[in-house]
N, C-alpha and C positions, 0 to 999 in steps of 0.2 A: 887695595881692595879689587881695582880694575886689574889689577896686576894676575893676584888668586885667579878672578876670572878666568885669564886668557889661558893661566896654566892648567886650569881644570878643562877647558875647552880642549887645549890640545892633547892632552891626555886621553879623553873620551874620543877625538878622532883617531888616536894610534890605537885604544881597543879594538873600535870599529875594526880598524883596518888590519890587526890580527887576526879576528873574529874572522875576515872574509880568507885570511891566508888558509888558518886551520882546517876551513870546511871548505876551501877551494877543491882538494884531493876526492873528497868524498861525490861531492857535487859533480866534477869528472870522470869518477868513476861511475858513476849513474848515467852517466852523456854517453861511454865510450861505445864504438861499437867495434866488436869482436868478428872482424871477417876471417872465418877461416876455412878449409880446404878438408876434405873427408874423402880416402877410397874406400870401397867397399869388393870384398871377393866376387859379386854379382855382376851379369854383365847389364847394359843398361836397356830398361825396357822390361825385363823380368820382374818377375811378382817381389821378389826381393829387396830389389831395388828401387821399384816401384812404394815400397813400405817404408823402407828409409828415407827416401824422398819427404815423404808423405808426413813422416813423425818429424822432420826436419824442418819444413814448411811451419808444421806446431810449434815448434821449439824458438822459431822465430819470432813468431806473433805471442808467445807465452810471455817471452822478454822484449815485448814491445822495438820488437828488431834489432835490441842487442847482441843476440845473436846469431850471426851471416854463416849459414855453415854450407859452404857448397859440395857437390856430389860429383865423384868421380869414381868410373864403370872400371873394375879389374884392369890391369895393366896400364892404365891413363897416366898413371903417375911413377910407379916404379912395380916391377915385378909381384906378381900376386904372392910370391913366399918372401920378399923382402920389405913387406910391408911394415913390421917391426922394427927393422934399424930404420927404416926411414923415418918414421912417428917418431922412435928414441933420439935419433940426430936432430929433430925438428924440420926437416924436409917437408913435411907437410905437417899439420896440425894433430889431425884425429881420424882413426878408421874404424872399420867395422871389416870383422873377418871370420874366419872359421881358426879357431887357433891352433888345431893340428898341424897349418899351414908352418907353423913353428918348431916343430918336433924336432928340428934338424939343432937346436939351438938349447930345448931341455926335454928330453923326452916325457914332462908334466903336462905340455901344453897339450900334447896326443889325449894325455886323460883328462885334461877339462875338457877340451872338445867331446868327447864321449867313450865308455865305456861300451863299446859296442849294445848288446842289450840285456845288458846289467839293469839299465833303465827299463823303467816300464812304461814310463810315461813324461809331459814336461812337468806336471806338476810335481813331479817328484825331487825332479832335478831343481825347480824354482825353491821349495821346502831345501833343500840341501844347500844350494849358495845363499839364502838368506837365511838362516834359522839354526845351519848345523858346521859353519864354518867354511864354508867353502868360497863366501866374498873373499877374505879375510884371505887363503891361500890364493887364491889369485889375483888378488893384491901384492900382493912379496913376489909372485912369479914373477909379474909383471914389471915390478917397480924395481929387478935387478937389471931392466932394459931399460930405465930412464920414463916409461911409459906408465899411465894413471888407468888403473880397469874400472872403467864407468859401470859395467854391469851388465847381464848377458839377455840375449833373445835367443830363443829358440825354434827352430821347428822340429812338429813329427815325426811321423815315422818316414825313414830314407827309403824308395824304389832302386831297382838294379832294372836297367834298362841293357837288353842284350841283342845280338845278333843271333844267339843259339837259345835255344830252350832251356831254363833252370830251374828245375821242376822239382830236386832232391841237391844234397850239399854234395853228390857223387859230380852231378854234372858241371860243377865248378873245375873239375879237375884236368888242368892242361889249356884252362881259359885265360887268354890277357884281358884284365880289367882294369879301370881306370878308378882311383882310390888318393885321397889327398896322401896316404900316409899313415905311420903312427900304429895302432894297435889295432886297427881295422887291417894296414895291410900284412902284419902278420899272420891275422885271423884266416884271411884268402889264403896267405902262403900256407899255412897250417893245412889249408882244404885241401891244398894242390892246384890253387890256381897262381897265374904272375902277375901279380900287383904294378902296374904301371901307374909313377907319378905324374898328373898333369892337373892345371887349370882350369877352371871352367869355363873360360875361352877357347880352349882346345879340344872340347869334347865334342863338337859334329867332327871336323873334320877328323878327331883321331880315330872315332868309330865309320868316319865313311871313306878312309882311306886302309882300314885293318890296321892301323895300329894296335888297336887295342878290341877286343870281339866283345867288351860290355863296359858298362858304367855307372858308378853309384856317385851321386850328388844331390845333394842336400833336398830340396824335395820335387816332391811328383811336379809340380806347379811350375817350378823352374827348368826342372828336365825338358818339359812344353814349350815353353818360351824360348828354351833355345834350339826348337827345334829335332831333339832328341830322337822323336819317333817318326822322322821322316828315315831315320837312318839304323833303326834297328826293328826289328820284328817279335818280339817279346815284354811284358815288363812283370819284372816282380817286387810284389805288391801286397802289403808289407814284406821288405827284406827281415833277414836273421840280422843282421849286420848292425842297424841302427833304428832303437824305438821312437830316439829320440836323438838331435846335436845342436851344441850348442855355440853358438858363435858370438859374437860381444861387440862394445863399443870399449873403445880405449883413445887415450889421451896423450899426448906428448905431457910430460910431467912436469913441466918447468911451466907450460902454458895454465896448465890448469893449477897450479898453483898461484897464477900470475889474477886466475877468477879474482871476483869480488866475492863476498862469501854468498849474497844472496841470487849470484848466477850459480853459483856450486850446489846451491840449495834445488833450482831449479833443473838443473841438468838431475841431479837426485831422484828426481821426483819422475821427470820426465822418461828415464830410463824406464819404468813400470809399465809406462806407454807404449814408449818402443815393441820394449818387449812380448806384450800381447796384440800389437798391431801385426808385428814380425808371423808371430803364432798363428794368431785365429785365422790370420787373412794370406798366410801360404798353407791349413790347412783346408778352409774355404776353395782356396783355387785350387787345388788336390784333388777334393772331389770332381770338381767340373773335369780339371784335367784327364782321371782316371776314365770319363767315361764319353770325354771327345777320342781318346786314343783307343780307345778298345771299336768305338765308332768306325773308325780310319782303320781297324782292321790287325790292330796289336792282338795278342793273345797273352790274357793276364792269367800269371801263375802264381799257386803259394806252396809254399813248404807243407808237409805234413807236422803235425804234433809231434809227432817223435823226431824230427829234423831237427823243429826248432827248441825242443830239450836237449838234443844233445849240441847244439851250438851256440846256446846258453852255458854249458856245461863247460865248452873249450872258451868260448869268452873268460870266463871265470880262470881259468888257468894261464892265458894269455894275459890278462890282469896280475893275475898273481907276478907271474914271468917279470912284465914289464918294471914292475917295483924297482927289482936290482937295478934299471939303469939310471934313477939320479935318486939323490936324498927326497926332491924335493916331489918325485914324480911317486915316491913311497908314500911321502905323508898325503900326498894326494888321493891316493887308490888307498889308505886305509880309512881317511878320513869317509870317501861314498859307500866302501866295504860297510866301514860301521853304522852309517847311518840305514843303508835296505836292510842290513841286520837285524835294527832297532826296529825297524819299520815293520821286519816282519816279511819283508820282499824277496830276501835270500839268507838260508838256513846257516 
C-alpha cells in the first residue's frame, strides 16, 4: 500500500514537472524582449521622423516594453536605396521608407509609392491597400525580398521647392530637379525637365551647390526642417506631381515570423497608428510650414486648372507606359486603375 503511495507520488511530481516544461516556451515568450533596430528615409529631427519616433515610443509601452525598436536617421545604417537588401539579409530589423527608393529592383515599388496624381487623396489610397487589394500585392512585392510589409503611412500633398519660378508645366523645361525616381521622374522627363536621383540627405547641399535648380520631397513640413527654403526662392504648392505618397513600415521576414502571435497582432493594430500620426501631423506641420516660408519671403505658386488637367492626363499615360516594365508592376497599376474607376475618380 505504502508502496502504491510513493509510486503515485512520483508520478504526480513528473506531471508537475512536464506541466512546467510545456508552458516554459510560452511563459518566455511573454518575458522576451525584442530589441530591434529601424532606418527610416527621414533625416533626424524632421517632422517625419519625429512621427516615427513618437509611434515607436507607443508601440513600446503597448507591449509593456516588449518591444525595443530603435531609430535610425537615413544613411546611419546602410544607403537610403539599399535599405531593402539590408532588411532582407537581416542587417538590421525593420525600416520605414518611400518604396520608389526601390524601382531599381522592380519597377512596382515606383507605383506603390505613388501614381503621381492619379490620387486624389490619402484616403483613397488608405480604401485601396485595405479594402481593394492592394495589402495583399505589396505583400508578394515584398515578400520576394525576404521582407514582411507591415502596412503603409502616408503623407499629402508633395511641394516642388525651386531656385526658378514654376508657375506653368512650360517652366519645368530644361530644369534639374531632384526626384527619388520611378514614374515621377519620367513624368519630369516627359516635361522636359532632368530628373536627378538623390536622398534626402542630399538636398540642401544639392540645391545650394546647383546640382540640381529644384526639389520634390515628400512633404511641405519636412522640406522646412531640413532647411529647404534657406536655399531656394519659390515653392509649389500643391505640386501636379504628387497628391498623395506612400511610404510603409516593413520587416525582415524571418524576424517577424520569429513574433509571437500576440506581438504580430499588436504591431497590426499599431500600424493604423502610425499611419495617421505620419498623416495628420506632417499635414499639420504643412500648414505652419507653408506660411513661415512664405514669411521668410518664398513666393508660393500654383499651377493653373488647365495645367493640372493636362498633367493629370500624362500621369495617366506614364502609368499606362509603366505597365510594360514588370508582371508585377501591371497588376499593380491595374489593380489602383480599377479601383478610381470604381470609385468614380477617373473615367
Amino acid at each position: 500500500m505504502v508502496r502504491g503511495r510513493k509510486q503515485t507520488g512520483i508520478w504526480i511530481v513528473v506531471a508537475a514537472v512536464v506541466a512546467v516544461i510545456a508552458l516554459a516556451p510560452a511563459a518566455s515568450a511573454k518575458e522576451k524582449v525584442y530589441n530591434w533596430r529601424a532606418q527610416t528615409y527621414a533625416v533626424a529631427g524632421s517632422v517625419g521622423y519625429k512621427a516615427l519616433e513618437s509611434s515607436l515610443a507607443d508601440l513600446k509601452e503597448m507591449t509593456d516594453g516588449r518591444m525595443d525598436i530603435r531609430l535610425y536617421g537615413v544613411g546611419s545604417l546602410v544607403g537610403a536605396f539599399d535599405q531593402l537588401d539590408a532588411m532582407g539579409s537581416g542587417i538590421f530589423e525593420c525600416g520605414f521608407n518611400a518604396p520608389a527608393y526601390y524601382a531599381g529592383k522592380d519597377p512596382a515599388f515606383a507605383a506603390l509609392f505613388s501614381l503621381m496624381n492619379l490620387w486624389e487623396n490619402t484616403t483613397d489610397v488608405k480604401l485601396w491597400m485595405y479594402y481593394f487589394g492592394g495589402m495583399e500585392l505589396a505583400r508578394e512585392l515584398y515578400g520576394k525580398y525576404d521582407v514582411y510589409y507591415a502596412g503603409p503611412a502616408l503623407v499629402g500633398a508633395e511641394p516642388i521647392m525651386s531656385k526658378v519660378p514654376i508657375r506653368s508645366l512650360e517652366d519645368l523645361k530644361g530644369i534639374k530637379i531632384r526626384t527619388a525616381g520611378g514614374l515621377t521622374s519620367t513624368l519630369f522627363s516627359e516635361l522636359g525637365a532632368s530628373p536627378v536621383k538623390l536622398p534626402g540627405s542630399e538636398l540642401y547641399t544639392g540645391l545650394d551647390t546647383g546640382v540640381v535648380d529644384a526639389a520634390e520631397f515628400v512633404s511641405l513640413a519636412e522640406n522646412m526642417d531640413l532647411g529647404l527654403h534657406e536655399v531656394t526662392e519659390y515653392v509649389l504648392y500643391p505640386s501636379f506631381h504628387g497628391n498623395t505618397a506612400t511610404c510603409d513600415f516593413t520587416i525582415n521576414q524571418k524576424r517577424w515570423d520569429s513574433l509571437p502571435a500576440d506581438l504580430k497582432a499588436t504591431i497590426t493594430s499599431w500600424m493604423y497608428e502610425l499611419d495617421a500620426r505620419f498623416d495628420y501631423q506632417s499635414q499639420a506641420e504643412s500648414i505652419r510650414a507653408l506660411k513661415k516660408m512664405t514669411d521668410a519671403g518664398l513666393v508660393h505658386t500654383k499651377l493653373s486648372d488647365a495645367d493640372m488637367k493636362q498633367a493629370r492626363a500624362m500621369a495617366l499615360k506614364v502609368a499606362s507606359d509603366w505597365k510594360g516594365k514588370s508582371e508585377m508592376s501591371a497588376r499593380m497599376i491595374d489593380s489602383i486603375v480599377d479601383f478610381l474607376k470604381l470609385k468614380g475618380s477617373l473615367d
